[in-house]
N, C-alpha and C positions, 0 to 999 in steps of 0.2 A: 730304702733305696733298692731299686729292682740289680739281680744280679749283673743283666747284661746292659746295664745304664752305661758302662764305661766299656766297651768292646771296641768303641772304634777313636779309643785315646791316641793311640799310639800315631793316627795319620791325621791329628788334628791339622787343621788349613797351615798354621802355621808352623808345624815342625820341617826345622830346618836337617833334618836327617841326612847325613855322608853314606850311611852303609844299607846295605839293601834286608838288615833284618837277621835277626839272631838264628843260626841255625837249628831249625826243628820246635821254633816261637811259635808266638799264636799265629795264625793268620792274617788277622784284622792289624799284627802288629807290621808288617810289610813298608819299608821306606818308600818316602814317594820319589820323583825325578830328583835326580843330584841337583844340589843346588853350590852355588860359590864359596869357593873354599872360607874368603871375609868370613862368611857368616858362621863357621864356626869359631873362630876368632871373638867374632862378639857376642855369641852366647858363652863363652867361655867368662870374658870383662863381664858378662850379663849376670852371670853365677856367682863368681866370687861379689859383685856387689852387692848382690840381693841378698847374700848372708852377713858382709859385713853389716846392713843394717837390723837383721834381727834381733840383738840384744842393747842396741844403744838406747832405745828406748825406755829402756826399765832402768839400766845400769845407772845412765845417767840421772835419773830422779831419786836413785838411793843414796849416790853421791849426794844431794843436795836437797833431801829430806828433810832436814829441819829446819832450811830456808821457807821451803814450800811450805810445811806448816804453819809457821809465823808470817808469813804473805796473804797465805788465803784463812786463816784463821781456823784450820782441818782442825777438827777432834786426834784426839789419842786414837780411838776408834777408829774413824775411817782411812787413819796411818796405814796403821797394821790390818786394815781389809786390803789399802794397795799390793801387798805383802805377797797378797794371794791370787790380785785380779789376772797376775797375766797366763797363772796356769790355766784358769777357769775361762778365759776369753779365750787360752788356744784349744780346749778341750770344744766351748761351746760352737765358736767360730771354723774351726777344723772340719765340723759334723758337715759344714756347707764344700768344702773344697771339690770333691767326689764330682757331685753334679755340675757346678759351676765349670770345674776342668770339662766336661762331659760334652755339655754344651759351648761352652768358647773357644775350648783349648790352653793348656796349660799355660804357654805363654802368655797370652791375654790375663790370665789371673794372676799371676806374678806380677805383670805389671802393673795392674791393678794396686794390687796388694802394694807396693812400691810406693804410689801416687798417696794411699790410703794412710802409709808408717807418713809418709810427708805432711801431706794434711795434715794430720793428726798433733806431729808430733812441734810444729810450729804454730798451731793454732791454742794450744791446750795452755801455754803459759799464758795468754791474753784474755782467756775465756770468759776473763770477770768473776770468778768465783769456784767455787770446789765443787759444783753439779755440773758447769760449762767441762772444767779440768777433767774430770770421770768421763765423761761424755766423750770429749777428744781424746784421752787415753786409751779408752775403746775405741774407736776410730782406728789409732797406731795398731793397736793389740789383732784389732781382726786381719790385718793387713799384713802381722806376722804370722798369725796364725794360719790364714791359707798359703803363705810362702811355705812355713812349716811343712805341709802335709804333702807340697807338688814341685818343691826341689828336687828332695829326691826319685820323682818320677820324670820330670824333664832330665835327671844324667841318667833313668833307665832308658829314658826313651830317643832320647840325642846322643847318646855315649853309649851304647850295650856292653862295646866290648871292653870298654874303659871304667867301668861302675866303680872300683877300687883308687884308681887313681884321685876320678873327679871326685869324689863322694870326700877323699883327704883333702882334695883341694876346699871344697865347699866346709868340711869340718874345719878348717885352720882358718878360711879366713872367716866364718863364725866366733872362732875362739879370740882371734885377732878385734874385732869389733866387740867383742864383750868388755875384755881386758881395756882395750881403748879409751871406751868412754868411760869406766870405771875410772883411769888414774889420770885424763886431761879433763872432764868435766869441771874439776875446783879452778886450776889453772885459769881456764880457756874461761872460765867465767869472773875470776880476777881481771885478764888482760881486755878483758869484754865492760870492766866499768864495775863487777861487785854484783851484778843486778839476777837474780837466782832467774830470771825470763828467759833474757838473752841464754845464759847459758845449758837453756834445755832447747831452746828453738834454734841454737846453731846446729846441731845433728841432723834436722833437716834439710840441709847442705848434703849431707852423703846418701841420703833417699832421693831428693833429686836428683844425683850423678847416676842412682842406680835406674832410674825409670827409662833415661836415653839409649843404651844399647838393647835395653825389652821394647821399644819402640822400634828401631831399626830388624829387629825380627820380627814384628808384627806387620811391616811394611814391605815384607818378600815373603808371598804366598807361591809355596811353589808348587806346580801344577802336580794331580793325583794321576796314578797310574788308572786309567779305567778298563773297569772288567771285562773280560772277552765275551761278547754276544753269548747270549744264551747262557751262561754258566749261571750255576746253582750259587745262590748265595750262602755265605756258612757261617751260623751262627759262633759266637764263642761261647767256650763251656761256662756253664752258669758255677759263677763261685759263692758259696756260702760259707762267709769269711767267719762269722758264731760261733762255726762247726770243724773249725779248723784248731787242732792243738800246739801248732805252731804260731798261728795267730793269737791264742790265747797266750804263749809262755813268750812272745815278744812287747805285748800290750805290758804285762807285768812287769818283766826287763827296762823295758823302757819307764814305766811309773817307779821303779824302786831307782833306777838310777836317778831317774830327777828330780825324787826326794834328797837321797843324799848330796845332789847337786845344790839343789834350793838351801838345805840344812847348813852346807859350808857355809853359801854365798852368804848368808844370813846371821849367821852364830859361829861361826870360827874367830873374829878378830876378837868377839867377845871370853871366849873360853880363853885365848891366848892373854888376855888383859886380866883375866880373872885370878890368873896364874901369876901377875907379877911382870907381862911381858908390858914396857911402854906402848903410849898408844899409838904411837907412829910406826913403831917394830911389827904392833900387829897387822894395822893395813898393807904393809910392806909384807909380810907371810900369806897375806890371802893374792893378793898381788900376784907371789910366786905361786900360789897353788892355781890361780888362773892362766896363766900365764905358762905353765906347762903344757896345758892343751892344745898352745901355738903347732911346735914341732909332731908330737905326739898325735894331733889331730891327722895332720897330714902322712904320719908313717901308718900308722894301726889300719886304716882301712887298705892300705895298698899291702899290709901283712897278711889280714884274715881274708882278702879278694884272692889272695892263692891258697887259700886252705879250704880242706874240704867239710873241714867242722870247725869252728868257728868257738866251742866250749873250752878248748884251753886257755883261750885268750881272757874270757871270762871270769875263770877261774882266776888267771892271773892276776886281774884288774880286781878283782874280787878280796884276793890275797894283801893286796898293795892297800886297800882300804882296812881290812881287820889291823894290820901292823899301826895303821896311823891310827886308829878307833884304842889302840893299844897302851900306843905311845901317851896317846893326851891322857889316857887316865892312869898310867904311873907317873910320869912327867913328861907334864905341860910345857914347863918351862926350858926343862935343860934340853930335849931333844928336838924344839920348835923348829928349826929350819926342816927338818928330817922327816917329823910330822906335816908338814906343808908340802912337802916336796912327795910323798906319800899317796896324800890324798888326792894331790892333782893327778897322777899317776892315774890313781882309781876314778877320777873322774872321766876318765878317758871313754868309760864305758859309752858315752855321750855316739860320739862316729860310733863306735862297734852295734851299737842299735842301727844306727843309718844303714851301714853298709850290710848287713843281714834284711832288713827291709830290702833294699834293693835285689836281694838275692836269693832271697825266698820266695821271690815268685817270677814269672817265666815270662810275663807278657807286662805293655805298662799300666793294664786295665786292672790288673795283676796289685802292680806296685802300687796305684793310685788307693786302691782297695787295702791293703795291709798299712798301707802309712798313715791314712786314715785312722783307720781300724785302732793299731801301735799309737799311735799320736794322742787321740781324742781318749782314749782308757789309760793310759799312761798318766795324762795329765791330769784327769779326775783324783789316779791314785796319789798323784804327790801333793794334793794343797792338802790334806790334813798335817802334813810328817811335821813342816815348820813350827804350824800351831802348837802341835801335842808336846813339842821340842821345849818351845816359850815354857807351855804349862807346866811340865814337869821341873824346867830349871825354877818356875817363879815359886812352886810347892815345893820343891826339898832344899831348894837354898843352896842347891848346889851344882855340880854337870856330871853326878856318878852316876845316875838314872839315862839323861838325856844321853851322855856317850853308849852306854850300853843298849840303849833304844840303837841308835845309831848301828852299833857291832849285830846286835841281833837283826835290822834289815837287810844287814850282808848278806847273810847267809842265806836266804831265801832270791837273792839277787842272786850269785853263784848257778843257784841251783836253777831258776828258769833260766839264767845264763847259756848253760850247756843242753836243755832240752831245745831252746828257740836256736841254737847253732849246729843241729844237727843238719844234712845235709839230705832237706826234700824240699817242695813246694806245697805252698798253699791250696794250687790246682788239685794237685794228688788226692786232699785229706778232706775238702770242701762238699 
C-alpha cells in the first residue's frame, strides 16, 4: 500500500467532525463545516455498538461448542482450527481495512463490517453443514476484523481531543459484549427451545441494532471546506510504518497480549478444574477474570490519555499478570478467586494498546496506518501461543510448562510495553 493512500482519511465525505482539527495535525486532517450536534450523539450509540458486537461471535460458539459438533458432525480437528480462525481472519481481513477506509470512508466500513457480523452470524447456524458454517463465520470474522483496525481511527478522527475517554468507552463496551454472550449464550438458548441454532443466530439482533446509527451517519454528508483558488496543494508526509520502531514494539505489545488473552479465554477454567476447582466454580473464575475489563476498560485509557509515557502502566499490568502466572503454579486452588482477579487486571493490557495506537500518531492517516499495522502482526503473533499451550499441557501431563510458557511471555510484553509507550509518533521515525 502506497504511503499516501490514506492522506485524505481524516475529511472522508462522511465524517461527522465538531472540531476544526488537532492543533499543529496534518493538514489533510482539517474538519469539514459543523455539522448538528444529534450527530455526535449517534456516532457515539454508533461506537459503543459496534464494539458491543465484536466478540459475540466467537464467544458465543465456544459456549456451545459441543452442541455444534454434534449437529454438524465437525471433526476434533476442525474444532480446535475454530480456536484459531478468528485471530487469523482479523490478521488476514485487517490487511484490507487501510484502503477500503481510503476509498469509502471509515464509516461506510464499519458499517459495512456491521451488516457483514449480521449476515454472518444468523446465516452460519442454517448453512447446512460445517463448509456453509466456516464460510459464514468468515463472513462475521471479516466484519470484525475491519471494525477492529477503523474504530479506533474514527475516535482519532471524530473525537481528537477526546481519544482517552472514547477509546474507554469503546474498551468497556467491547469487554461488555464479550463477557455477555459468554454467560447468556446457554440461558438464552435454553429459553430459545434447547436448539444450539437459534442460540447463535439470536446475537444477530445486536449487529442489526448496531448498523442503524452508522446508517444515520452515512446519510449526513456534510459539505467540504474548499481550497482557496490557486493554492498549492500539500502532500502529507509519506509514512513508512516497517521503519518505524515504535510501530514495530506496538505490533508486538499488541500480539503478546492477545496471546495471553486468547491463553486465558481458552485454558484457565481448565487449569482451575485440573486443581480440584468444580466445574461450575471454574466458569464462574474466568467469568470474573473477564469481567474485570468492564470497569477497568473504561478507566485505563482515560489514565494513560494524561500520561506522557504510557510504560508504567505496562509495567503494571504486566506485573499483575506474573503474580497470577505465580499463583496458579504454587496454588491453583487455594488462591483462585485472587488468581482471576489478577489476570483480568493484566488483561487490561487490551485498551492500553488501543489507546497508544491512537496516540502515537498525529493524523488519522496516521492511526488508520498503525492500527492496521499493530492489528494485522499482533494477531499473526498470538494464534501459535493457544496451540503450543494445548501441546505442551497434552506432552508433560501437566500445567508447570505451559504456566511458565505463560510467565515467560510476560516479560517480553513488559518490556515492548515501555518502548511502544514512550512519548513520540510514527511520523517522526518513518
Amino acid at each position: 500500500m502506497a504511503d499516501d493512500d490514506l492522506a485524505t482519511l481524516g475529511t472522508a465525505p462522511e465524517a461527522p467532525q465538531t472540531t476544526t482539527g488537532t492543533p499543529g495535525g496534518d493538514p489533510h486532517d482539517r474538519a469539514p463545516a459543523p455539522v448538528p450536534r444529534w450527530l455526535g450523539a449517534v456516532l457515539t450509540a454508533g461506537l459503543v455498538l459496534a464494539a458491543l458486537n465484536l466478540r459475540p461471535a466467537i464467544t458465543s460458539l465456544g459456549a456451545l461448542m459441543e452442541e455444534v459438533r454434534d449437529g454438524l458432525g465437525m471433526s476434533g480437528t476442525v474444532a480446535g482450527l475454530l480456536t484459531s480462525v478468528p485471530a487469523l481472519c482479523f490478521a488476514v481481513f485487517g490487511i484490507a481495512a487501510p484502503r477500503l477506509a481510503r476509498r469509502f470512508g471509515p464509516g461506510a466500513i464499519v458499517c459495512a463490517g456491521m451488516a457483514a457480523i449480521t449476515a454472518g452470524v444468523v446465516v452460519r447456524p442454517f448453512a447446512g453443514g460445517t463448509a456453509g458454517f466456516l464460510a459464514a463465520s468468515a463472513l462475521a470474522l471479516a466484519g470484525i476484523a475491519v471494525s477492529n483496525i477503523l474504530l479506533p481511527v474514527v475516535i482519532k478522527t471524530f473525537f481528537p481531543d477526546r481519544v482517552g475517554s472514547m477509546t474507554g468507552l469503546y474498551s468497556m463496551a467491547l469487554a461488555l459484549g464479550t463477557s455477555l454472550a459468554a454467560a447468556l449464550t446457554v440461558p438464552v438458548t435454553g429459553a430459545l427451545g434447547g436448539g444450539w441454532q437459534a442460540g447463535l443466530a439470536v446475537w444477530a439482533v445486536l449487529g442489526a441494532l448496531a448498523v442503524v446509527p452508522w446508517l444515520a451517519v452515512l446519510r449526513h454528508r456534510a459539505p467540504q471546506a474548499a481550497p482557496a483558488a490557486g493554492a498549492p496543494q500539500q502532500d502529507a508526509p509519506a509514512i513508512r510504518i516497517s521503519r518505524s520502531p515504535t510501530a514495530w514494539s506496538l505490533a508486538v505489545f499488541f500480539g503478546l497480549q492477545a496471546t495471553a488473552a486468547y491463553i486465558t479465554m481458552g485454558w484457565l477454567p481448565q487449569i482451575f478444574r485440573d486443581a480440584g476447582v468444580p466445574a461450575g466454580t471454574a466458569g464462574v473464575l474466568l467469568a470474573i477474570t473477564m469481567a474485570m475489563g468492564i470497569p477497568l476498560s473504561f478507566l485505563l485509557p482515560r489514565v494513560a490519555a494524561r500520561m506522557r509515557h504510557q510504560g508504567p502502566l505496562a509495567v503494571l499490568l504486566g506485573a499483575c499478570g506474573l503474580a497470577g502466572y505465580a499463583g496458579l503454579w504454587l496454588a491453583p486452588a487455594a488462591g483462585a478467586w485472587g488468581w482471576a482477579l489478577l489476570l483480568g487486571i493484566s488483561n487490561c493490557a487490551f485498551p492500553l494498546a488501543l489507546t497508544m495506537i491512537g496516540m502515537r500518531a498525529g493524523s488519522a492517516a496516521g492511526v488508520v496506518k498503525l492500527s492496521a499495522f499493530a492489528q494485522c502482526i499482533g494477531y499473526l503473533i498470538s494464534i501459535p501461543g493457544p496451540l503450543l499451550v494445548g501441546t505442551l499441557y497434552q506432552h508433560s501431563g501437566g500445567w508447570g510448562l505451559p504456566i511458565a510458557l505463560m510467565a515467560g511471555l510476560m516479560v517480553p510484553q513488559i518490556v515492548v510495553g515501555v518502548l511502544a509507550g514512550r512519548n513520540r509518533r510514527i511520523e517522526d521515525e518513518g
